[in-house]
Residue, then its C-alpha position, 0 to 999 in steps of 0.5 A: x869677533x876674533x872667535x868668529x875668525x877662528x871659527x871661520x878658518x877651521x871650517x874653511x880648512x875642514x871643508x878643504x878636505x876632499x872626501x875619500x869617496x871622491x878621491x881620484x884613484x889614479x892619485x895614488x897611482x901618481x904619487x907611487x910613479x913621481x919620478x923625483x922618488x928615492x930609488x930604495x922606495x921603488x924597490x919596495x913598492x912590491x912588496x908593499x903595494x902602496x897603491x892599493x894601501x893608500x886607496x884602501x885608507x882613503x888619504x885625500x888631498x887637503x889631509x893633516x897626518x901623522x906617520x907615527x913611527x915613520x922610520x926612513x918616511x917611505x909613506x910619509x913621502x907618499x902621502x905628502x904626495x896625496x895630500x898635496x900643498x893644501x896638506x901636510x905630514x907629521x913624519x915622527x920618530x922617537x930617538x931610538x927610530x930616528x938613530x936607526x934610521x938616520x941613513x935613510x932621512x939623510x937621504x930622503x931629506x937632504x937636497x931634496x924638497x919635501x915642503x909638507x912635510x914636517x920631521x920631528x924626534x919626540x919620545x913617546x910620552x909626548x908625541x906632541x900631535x895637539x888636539x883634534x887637529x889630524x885627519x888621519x895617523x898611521x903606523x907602519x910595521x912599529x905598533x909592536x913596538x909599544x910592546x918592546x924594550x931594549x935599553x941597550x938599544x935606547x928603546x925604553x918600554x912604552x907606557x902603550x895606553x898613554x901612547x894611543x890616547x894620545x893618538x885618539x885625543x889627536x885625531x878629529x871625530x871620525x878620523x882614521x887610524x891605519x894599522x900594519x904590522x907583522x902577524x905573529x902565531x894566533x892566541x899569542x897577544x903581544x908575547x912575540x913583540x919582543x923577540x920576533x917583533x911581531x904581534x897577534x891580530x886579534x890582540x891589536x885589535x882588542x887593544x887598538x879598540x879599548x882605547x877609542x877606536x872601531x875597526x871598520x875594515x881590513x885588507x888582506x893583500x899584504x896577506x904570506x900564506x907561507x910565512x912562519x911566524x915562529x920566526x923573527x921578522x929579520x930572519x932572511x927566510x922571511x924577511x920583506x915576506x911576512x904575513x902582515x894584517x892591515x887595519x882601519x880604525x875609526x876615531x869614535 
């Protein structure tokens, strides 16, 4: 009797989901226009469009995420605004992320209600994100992470299979994995993650895909003709302008 009960819940919570191909547009347009938003967010938002981002992944209300690598939880926050309270938003950083960006949750979290979303500091060798239980994970601006290493700065080399197994493992069948990073100079694989912090495309793509996972799309509005990836992404000649790919990868 109990496993029926247990069955029954899973399937009433999936059949919550709304699908992407039913979600109203002008809900992404609301989430980016809640007034109740951080200020520092909506300076952002041109440079980021989220709008066109969120409706490009295809988030629904209902929707179970993790925002690997969140950093202050500017989609996180987003997102928690698609999904609404039948969702929920694993906002995760591992200690060296949550260090450098401990300013920005303090002020995206205190006196502030954010009710669906869950902040968690986990290390990378377990990012604790059970079983067949998201809908949807993404990683903004961090992918090339997993092919950085700064002990000084408390950021340990990350074992990068590991890593997106688990991300895999996490995912339901069929769930979506969106990318965005910075492009680095084509043919370069992960060799410029660590001193510019960007990452060849085509790499994350052969990488991303080895380990369960199929590119289904991109979208190219993030695209800076002008950029030049020879040079570090903090550079104030490129900074908040740089070419960056997004991608959508489907759970197989």
């Amino acid at each position: 009797m109990r496993s029926r009960v247990l069955l029954f819940a899973a399937f009433l919570a999936a059949s919550l989901v709304a699908p992407a191909g039913e979600v109203d547009p002008g809900l992404y347009a609301n989430a980016v226009a809640d007034p109740t938003r951080l200020a520092r967010d909506r300076e952002r938002d041109a440079r980021e469009k989220p709008v066109e981002v969120l409706a490009f992944a295809g988030f629904a209300p209902g929707m179970r995420v993790a925002d690997i690598f969140a950093g202050g939880g500017y989609y996180s926050e987003l997102i928690a605004d698609v999904v609404g309270p039948g969702g929920s938003v694993l906002m995760l950083n591992n200690s060296a992320y949550q260090n450098f960006a401990r300013a920005e949750l303090k002020e995206r979290l205190e006196g502030r209600t954010l009710t669906n979303v869950k902040p968690m500091t986990v290390e990378s060798c377990n990012l604790r994100l059970g079983v067949n239980d998201l809908d949807a994970a993404l990683i903004v601006l961090s992918y090339h992470d997993l092919y950085y290493a700064d002990d000084a700065g408390g950021w340990a080399a990350i074992e990068s299979g590991q890593f997106l197994d688990q991300i895999h493992a996490a995912l339901k069948p069929g769930g979506f994995f969106l990318i965005i990073d910075h492009a680095a100079k084509p043919g370069t694989g992960k060799s410029s993650a660590q001193e510019l912090h960007r990452i060849d495309e085509e790499f994350a793509k052969l990488d991303i895909e080895s380990h369960g996972f199929k590119l289904e799309k991109t979208y190219d509005g993030l695209r800076t003709a002008g950029d030049d990836p020879s040079k570090l992404v903090f550079d104030p000649a490129v900074r908040g302008k740089t070419d960056r790919f997004v991608h959508l990868y489907r759970r197989i």
